[in-house]
C-alpha positions in Angstrom: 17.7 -10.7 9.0 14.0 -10.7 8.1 12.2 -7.8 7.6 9.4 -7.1 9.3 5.9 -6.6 7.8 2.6 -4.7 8.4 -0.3 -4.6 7.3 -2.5 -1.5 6.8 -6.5 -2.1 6.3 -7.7 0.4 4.1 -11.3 -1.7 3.1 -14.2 1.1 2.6 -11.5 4.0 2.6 -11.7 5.3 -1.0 -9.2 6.6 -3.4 -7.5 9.1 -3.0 -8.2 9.0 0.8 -6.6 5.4 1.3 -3.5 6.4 -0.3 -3.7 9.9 2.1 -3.5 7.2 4.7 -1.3 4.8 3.4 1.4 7.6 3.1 1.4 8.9 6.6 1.7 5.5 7.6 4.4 4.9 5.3 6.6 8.3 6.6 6.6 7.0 10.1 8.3 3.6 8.8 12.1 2.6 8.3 13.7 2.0 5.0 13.4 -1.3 3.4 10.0 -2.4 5.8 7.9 -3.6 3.8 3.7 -3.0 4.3 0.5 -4.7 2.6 -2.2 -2.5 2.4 -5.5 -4.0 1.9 -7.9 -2.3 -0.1 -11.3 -2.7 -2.2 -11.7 0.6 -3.8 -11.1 -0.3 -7.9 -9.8 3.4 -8.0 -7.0 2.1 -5.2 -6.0 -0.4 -7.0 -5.0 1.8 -10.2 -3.7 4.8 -8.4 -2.4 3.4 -5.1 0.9 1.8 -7.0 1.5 4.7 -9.3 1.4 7.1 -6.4 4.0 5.0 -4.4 6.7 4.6 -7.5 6.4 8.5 -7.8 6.7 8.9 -4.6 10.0 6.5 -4.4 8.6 3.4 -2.9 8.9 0.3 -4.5 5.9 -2.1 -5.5 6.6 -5.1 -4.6 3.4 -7.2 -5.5 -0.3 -5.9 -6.4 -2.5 -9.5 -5.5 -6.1 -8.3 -7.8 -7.2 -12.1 -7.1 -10.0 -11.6 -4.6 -11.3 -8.6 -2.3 -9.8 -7.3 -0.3 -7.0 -6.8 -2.8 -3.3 -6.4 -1.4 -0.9 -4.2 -2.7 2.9 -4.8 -1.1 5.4 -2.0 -1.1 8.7 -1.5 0.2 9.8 2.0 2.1 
């Protein structure tokens, strides 16, 4: 069975605000859904993974290629 995927815009939310976000969204999911969260804030893109692994999600992919960026995580 596939999981199932969403995607969580955080463009023009800034650190540590998107992550704020991004966790909420994450405590409403089930276990093992993964989410891309879509962001452009450089300060995101450092902190956002490292505050998922501590708080016991895992980081699937972080894309830096082009803006928006697009960090995946698993619940």
């Amino acid at each position: 069975m596939a999981s199932s995927r969403i995607v969580l815009d955080l463009r023009g939310v800034p650190c540590p605000l998107a992550w704020a976000k991004a966790k909420v969204r994450l405590e409403t999911m089930a276990r093992g859904t993964e989410i891309d969260l879509l962001i452009d804030d450089a300060r995101s893109l450092r902190d956002v993974p490292r505050a998922a692994e501590a708080g016991g999600h895992h980081v699937i992919a972080v894309d830096a290629q082009s803006v928006p960026w697009r960090i995946t995580l698993e619940v």
